[in-house]
KEKEMAR-264086 format. One line per 5 residues: number of its first residue (from 1); their letters; for each residue x, y, z of N, C-alpha, C. Coordinates in Angstrom, 3 decimals. Layout:
! KEKEMAR-264086
NUM) a) X,Y,Z,X,Y,Z,X,Y,Z; ...
***
This chain:
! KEKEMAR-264086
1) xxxxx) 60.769,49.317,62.984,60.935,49.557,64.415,61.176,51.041,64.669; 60.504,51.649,65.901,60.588,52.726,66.226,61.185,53.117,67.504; 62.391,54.286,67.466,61.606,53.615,69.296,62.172,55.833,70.027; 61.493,56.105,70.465,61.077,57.772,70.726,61.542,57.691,72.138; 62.307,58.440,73.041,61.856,58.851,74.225,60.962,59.983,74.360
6) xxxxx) 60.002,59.271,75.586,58.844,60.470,75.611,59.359,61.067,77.061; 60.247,60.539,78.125,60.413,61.155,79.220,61.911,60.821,79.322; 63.097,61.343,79.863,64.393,61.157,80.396,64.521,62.094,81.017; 65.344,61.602,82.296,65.842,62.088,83.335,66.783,61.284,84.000; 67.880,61.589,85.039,68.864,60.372,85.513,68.016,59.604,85.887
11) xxxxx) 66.831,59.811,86.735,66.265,58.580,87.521,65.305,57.595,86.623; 64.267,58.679,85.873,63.564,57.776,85.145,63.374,58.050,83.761; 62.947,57.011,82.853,62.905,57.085,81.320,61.777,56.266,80.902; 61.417,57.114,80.493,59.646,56.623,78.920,59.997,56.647,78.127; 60.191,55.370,77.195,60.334,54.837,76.124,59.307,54.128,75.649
16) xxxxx) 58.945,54.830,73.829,57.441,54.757,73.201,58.538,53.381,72.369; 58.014,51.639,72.107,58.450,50.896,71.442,57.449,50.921,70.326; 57.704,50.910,68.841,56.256,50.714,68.378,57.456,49.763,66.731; 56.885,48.460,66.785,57.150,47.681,65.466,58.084,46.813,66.292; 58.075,46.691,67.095,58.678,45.583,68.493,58.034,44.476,69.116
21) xxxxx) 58.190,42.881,68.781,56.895,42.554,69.028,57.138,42.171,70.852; 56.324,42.081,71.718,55.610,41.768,72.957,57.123,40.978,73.218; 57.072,40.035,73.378,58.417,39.168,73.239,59.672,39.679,73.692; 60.492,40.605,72.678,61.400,41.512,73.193,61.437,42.464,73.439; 60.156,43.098,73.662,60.219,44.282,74.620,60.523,43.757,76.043
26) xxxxx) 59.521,42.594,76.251,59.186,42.367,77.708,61.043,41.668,78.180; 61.356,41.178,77.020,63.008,40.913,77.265,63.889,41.859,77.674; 63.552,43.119,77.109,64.449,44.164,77.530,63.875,44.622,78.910; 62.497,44.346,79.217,62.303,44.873,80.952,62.591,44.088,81.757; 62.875,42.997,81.436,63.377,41.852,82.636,64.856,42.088,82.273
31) xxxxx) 65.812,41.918,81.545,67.054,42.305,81.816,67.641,43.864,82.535; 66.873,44.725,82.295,66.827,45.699,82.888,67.382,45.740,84.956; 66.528,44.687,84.863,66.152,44.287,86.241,67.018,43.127,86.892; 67.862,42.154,86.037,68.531,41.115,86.441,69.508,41.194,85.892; 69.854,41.653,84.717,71.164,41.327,83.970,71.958,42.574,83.851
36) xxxxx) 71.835,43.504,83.699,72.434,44.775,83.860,73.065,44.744,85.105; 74.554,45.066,84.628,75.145,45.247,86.100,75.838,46.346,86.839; 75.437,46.377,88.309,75.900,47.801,88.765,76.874,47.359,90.458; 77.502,48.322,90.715,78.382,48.052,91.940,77.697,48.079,93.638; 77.835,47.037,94.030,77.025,47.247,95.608,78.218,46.046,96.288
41) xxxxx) 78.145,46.730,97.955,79.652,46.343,98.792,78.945,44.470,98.864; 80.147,43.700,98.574,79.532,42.420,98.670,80.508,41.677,99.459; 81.666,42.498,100.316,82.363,41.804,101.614,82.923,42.807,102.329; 82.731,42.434,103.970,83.052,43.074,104.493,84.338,42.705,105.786; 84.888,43.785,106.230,86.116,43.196,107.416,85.739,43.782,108.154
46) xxxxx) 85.407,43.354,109.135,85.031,44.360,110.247,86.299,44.505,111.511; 86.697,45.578,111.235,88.086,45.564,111.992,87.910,45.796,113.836; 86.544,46.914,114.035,86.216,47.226,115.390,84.695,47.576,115.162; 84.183,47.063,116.211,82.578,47.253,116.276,81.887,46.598,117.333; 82.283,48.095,118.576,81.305,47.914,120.069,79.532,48.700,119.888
51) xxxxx) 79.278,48.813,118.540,77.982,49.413,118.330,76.795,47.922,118.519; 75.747,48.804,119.184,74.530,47.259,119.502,74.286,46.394,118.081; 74.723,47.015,116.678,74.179,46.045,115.672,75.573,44.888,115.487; 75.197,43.976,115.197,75.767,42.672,115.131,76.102,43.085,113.997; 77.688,42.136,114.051,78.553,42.776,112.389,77.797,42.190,110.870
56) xxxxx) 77.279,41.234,111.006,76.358,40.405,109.933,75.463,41.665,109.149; 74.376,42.379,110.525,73.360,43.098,109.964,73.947,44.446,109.295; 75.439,44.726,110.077,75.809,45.950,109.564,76.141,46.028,108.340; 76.734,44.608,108.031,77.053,43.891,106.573,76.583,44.149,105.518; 74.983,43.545,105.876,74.011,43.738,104.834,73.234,44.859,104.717
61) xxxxx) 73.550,45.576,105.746,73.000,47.373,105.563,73.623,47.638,104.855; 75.121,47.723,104.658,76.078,48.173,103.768,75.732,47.598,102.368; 75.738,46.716,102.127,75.404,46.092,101.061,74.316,46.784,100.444; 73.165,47.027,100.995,72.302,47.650,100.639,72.198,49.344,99.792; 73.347,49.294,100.424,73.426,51.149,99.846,73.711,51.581,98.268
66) xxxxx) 73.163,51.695,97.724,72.884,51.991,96.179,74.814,52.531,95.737; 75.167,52.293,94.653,76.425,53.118,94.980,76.305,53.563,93.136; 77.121,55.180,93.327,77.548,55.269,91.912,78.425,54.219,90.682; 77.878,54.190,89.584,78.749,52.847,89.401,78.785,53.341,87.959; 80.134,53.380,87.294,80.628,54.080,85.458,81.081,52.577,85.540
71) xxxxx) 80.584,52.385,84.667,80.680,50.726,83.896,81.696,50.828,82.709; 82.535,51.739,82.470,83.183,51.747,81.338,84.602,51.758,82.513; 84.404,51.720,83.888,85.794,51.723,84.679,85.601,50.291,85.109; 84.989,49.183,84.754,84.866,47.946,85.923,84.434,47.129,85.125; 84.959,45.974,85.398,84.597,44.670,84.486,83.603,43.539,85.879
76) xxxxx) 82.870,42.953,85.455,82.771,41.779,85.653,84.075,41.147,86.764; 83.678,40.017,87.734,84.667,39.920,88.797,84.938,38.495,88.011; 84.610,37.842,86.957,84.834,36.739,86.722,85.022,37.023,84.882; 85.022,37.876,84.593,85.672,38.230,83.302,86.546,39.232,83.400; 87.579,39.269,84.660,88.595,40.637,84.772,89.750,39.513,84.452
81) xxxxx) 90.425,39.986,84.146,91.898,39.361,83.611,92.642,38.930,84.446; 92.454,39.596,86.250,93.726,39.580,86.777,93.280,38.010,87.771; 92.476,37.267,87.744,91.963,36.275,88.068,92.191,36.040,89.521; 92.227,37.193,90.366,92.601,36.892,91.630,91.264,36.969,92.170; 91.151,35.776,93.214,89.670,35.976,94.206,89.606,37.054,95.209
86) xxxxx) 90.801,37.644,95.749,90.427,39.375,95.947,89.900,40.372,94.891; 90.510,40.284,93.520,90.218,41.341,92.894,91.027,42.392,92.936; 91.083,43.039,91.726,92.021,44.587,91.495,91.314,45.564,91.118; 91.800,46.762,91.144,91.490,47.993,90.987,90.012,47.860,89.283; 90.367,47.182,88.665,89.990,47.076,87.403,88.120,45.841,87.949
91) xxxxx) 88.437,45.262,89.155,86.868,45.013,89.430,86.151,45.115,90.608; 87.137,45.615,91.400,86.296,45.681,92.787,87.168,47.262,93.744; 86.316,47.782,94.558,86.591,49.448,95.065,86.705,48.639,96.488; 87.037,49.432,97.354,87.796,49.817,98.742,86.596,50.994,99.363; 85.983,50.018,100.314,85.311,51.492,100.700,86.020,51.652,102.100
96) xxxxx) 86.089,52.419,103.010,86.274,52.423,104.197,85.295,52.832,105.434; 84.869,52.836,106.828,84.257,53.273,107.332,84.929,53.593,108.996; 85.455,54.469,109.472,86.184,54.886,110.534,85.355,55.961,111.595; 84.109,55.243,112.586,84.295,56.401,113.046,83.995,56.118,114.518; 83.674,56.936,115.342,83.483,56.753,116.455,82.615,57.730,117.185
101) xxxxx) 81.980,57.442,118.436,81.199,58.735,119.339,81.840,58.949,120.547; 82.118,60.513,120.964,82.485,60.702,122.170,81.945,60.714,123.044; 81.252,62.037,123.622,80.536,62.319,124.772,78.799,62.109,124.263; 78.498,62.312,123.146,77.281,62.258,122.377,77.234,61.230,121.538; 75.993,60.997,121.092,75.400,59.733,120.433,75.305,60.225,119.115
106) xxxxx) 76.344,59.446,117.978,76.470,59.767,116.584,75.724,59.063,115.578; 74.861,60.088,114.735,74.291,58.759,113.510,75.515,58.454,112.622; 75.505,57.144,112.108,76.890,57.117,111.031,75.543,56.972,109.712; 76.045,57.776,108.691,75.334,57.571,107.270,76.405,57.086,106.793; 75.763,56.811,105.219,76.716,56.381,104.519,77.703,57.387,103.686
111) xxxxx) 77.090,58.886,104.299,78.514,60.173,103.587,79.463,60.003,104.564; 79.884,58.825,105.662,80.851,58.127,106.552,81.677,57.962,105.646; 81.134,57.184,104.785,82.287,56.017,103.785,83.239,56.367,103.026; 84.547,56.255,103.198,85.408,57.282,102.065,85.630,55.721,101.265; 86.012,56.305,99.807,85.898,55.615,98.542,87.427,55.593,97.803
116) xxxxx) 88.252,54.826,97.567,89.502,55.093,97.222,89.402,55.364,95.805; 88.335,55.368,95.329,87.764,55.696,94.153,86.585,56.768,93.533; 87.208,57.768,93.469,86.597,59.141,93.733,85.136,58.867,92.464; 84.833,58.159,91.345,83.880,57.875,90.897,82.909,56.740,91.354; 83.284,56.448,92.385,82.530,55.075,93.137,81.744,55.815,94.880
121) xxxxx) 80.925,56.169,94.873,80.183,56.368,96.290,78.736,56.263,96.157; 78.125,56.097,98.010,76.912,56.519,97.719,75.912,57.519,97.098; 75.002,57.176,96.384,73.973,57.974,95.577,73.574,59.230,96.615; 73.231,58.939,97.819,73.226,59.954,98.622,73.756,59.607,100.234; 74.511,60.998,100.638,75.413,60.876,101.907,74.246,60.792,103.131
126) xxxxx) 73.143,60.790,103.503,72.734,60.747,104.037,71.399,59.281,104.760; 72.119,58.005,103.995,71.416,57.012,103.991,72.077,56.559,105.547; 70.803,56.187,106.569,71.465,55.806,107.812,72.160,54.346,107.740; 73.390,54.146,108.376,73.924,53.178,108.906,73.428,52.242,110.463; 73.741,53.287,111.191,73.622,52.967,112.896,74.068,54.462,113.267
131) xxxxx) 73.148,54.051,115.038,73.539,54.884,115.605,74.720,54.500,116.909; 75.222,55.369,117.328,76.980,55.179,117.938,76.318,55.871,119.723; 76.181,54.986,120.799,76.201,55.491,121.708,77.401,56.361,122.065; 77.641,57.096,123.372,79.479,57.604,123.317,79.851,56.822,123.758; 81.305,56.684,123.026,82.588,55.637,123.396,82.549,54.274,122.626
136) xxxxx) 81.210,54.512,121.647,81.050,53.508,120.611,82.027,53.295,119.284; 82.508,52.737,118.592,83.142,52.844,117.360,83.171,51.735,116.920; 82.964,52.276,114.892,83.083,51.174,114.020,84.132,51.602,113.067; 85.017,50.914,113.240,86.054,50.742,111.667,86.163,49.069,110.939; 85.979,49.268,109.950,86.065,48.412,108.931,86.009,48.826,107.494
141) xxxxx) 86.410,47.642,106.547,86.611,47.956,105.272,85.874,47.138,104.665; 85.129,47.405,103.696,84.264,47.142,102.529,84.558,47.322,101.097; 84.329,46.335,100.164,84.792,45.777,98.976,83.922,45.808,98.194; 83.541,46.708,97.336,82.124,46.880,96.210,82.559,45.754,95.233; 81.837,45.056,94.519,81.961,44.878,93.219,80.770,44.750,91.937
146) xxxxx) 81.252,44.849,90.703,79.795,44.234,90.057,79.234,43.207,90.166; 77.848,42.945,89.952,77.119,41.934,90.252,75.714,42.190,89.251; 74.799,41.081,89.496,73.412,41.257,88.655,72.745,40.978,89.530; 71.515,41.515,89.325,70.351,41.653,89.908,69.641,39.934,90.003; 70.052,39.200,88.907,69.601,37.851,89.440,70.221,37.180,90.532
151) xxxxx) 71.643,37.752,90.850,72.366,37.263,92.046,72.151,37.965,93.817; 71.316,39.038,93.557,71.384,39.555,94.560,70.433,40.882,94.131; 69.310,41.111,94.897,68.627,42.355,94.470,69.491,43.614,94.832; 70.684,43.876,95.340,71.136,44.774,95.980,71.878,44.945,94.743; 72.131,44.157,93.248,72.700,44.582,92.152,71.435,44.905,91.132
156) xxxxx) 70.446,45.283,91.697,69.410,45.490,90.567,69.667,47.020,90.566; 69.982,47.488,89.416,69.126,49.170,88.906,68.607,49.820,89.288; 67.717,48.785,88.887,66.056,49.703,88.765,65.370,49.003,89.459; 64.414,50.448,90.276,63.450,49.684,91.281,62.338,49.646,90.615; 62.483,50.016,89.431,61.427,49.023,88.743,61.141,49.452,87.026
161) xxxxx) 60.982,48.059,86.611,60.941,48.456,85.167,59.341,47.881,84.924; 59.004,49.055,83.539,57.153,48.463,83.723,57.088,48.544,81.950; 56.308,47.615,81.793,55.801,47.810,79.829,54.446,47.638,79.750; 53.504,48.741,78.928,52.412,48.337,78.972,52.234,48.863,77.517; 50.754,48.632,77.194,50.167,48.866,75.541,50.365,50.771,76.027
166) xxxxx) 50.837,51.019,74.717,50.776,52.277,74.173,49.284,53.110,74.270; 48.730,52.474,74.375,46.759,53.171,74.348,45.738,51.623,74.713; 45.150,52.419,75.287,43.963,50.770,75.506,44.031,50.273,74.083; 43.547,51.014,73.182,43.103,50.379,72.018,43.848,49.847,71.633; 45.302,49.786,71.587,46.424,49.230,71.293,46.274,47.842,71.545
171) xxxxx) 46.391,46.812,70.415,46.642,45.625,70.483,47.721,44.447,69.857; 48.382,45.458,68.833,49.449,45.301,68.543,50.687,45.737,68.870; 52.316,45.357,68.114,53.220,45.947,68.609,53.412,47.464,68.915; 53.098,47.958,69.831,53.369,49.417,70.133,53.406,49.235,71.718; 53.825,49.707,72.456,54.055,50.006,74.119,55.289,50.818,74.448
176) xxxxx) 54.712,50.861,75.829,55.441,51.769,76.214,56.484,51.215,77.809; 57.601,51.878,77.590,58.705,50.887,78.468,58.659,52.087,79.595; 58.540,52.056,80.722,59.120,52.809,82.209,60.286,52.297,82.685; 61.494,52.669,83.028,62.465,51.987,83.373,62.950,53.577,85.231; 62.832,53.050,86.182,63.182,53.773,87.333,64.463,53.364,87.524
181) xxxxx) 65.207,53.871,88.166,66.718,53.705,88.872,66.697,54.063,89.849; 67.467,53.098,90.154,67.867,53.302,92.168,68.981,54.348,92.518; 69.564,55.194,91.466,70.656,55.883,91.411,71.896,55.679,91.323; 71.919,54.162,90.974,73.480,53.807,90.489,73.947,54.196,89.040; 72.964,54.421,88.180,73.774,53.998,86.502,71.924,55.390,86.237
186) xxxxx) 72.385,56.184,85.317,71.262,56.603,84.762,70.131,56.006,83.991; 68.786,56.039,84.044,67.873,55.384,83.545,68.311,54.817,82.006; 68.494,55.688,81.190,68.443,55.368,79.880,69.627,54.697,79.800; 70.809,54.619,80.787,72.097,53.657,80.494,71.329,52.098,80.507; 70.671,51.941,81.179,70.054,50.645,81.784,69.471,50.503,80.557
191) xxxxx) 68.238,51.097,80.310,67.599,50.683,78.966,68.738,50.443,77.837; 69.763,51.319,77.604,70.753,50.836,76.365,71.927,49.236,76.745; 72.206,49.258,77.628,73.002,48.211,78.375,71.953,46.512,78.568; 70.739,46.858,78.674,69.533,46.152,78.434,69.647,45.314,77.189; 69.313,46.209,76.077,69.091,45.936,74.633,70.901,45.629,74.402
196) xxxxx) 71.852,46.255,74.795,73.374,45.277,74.214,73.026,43.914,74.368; 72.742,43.173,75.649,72.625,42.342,76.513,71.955,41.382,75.914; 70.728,41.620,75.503,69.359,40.745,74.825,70.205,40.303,73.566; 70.659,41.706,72.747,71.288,41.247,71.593,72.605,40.207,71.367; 73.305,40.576,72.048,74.583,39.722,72.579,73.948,38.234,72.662
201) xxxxx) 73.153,38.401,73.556,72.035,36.735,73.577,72.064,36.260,72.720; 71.277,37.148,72.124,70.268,36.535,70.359,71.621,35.487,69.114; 72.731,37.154,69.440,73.951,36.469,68.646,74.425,35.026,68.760; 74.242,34.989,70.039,75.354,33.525,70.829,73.948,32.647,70.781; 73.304,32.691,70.601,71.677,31.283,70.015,72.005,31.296,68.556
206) xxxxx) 71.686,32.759,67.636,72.223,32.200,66.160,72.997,31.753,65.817; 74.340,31.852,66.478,75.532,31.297,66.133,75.728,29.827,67.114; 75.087,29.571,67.459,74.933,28.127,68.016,74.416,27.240,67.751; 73.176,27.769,66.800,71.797,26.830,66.089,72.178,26.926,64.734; 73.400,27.704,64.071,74.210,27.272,62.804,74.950,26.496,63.259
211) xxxx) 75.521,26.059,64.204,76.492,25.160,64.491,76.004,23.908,64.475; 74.778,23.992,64.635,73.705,22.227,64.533,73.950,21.803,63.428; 73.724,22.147,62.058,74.151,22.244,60.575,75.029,21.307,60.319; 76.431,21.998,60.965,77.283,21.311,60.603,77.631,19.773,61.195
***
């Protein structure tokens, strides 16, 4: 087994697989995409909101917003220790959103949102929310946590992972992996967090299909 990067960058990564057969490569591009997990707001309180969008849609705008996410600070909301259905510091962030328009009509982005968690924000401050006629205002609080991309596309990565043959002529194990990011987790984290994931799998089937044995 080989395996080369031919391109890295935060957003995207080319990875040459060659002595890998078809099988688990294509395993590592679908986990990429569903099982890898990254932080996006998945409840909201809406404390005040005379703006024309209905609190539901503002909800899932929020939800939508890509967020920075260090996976070595956040567990899983159902493998964190402290077993509370709010959640603690250790699996879920506090976002906030406070603002209002006076005499003029305000866009709110998402560089609105303060983060009680200075490694947790949007990828970029300038993703629109709504706009605020004057005398409009929204405050409410929002609750990130991890999630997977099979539960919700708003926890996927990558907007897209691709594998194809290494050369037309290529008909054996050799290809090549594209993995994009949405700007939560760097490309090549995804590809390595990918392959833990598959493997972790593989372990918990071998050690289950020795257990037939006995």
């Amino acid at each position: 087994m080989k395996i080369k990067i031919l391109e890295k960058t935060d957003g995207k990564v080319k990875i040459h697989l060659a002595g890998v057969s078809r099988a688990y490569a294509n395993s590592i591009r679908r986990l990429a995409l569903s099982e890898v997990p990254c932080l996006a707001i998945d409840e909201v309180v809406i404390l005040d909101n005379s703006s024309i969008v209905y609190d539901e849609l503002l909800s899932h705008r929020l939800g939508l917003i890509p967020l920075k996410t260090d996976l070595s600070n956040f567990v899983l909301r159902e493998e964190c220790a402290c077993k509370n259905p709010l959640g603690c510091p250790k699996c879920r962030v506090l976002l906030t959103l406070d603002v209002e328009a006076n005499r003029k009509t305000k866009d709110v982005s998402s560089g609105d949102l303060k983060s009680e968690d200075a490694s947790v924000f949007p990828i970029s401050p300038s993703i629109p929310i709504v706009r605020l006629a004057p005398d409009q205002k929204i405050k409410l609080e929002a609750y990130a946590r991890l999630g997977r991309g099979k539960e919700h596309a708003k926890w996927q990565p990558a907007s897209a992972s691709i594998l194809k043959p290494f050369s037309e002529e290529d008909i054996g194990d050799d290809y090549i992996l594209e993995i994009e990011s949405v700007g939560s987790l760097p490309a090549i984290e995804i590809f390595v967090k990918a392959v833990e994931i598959l493997n972790n799998k593989l372990s918990e089937f071998l050690e289950k299909s020795r257990s037939l044995r006995k």
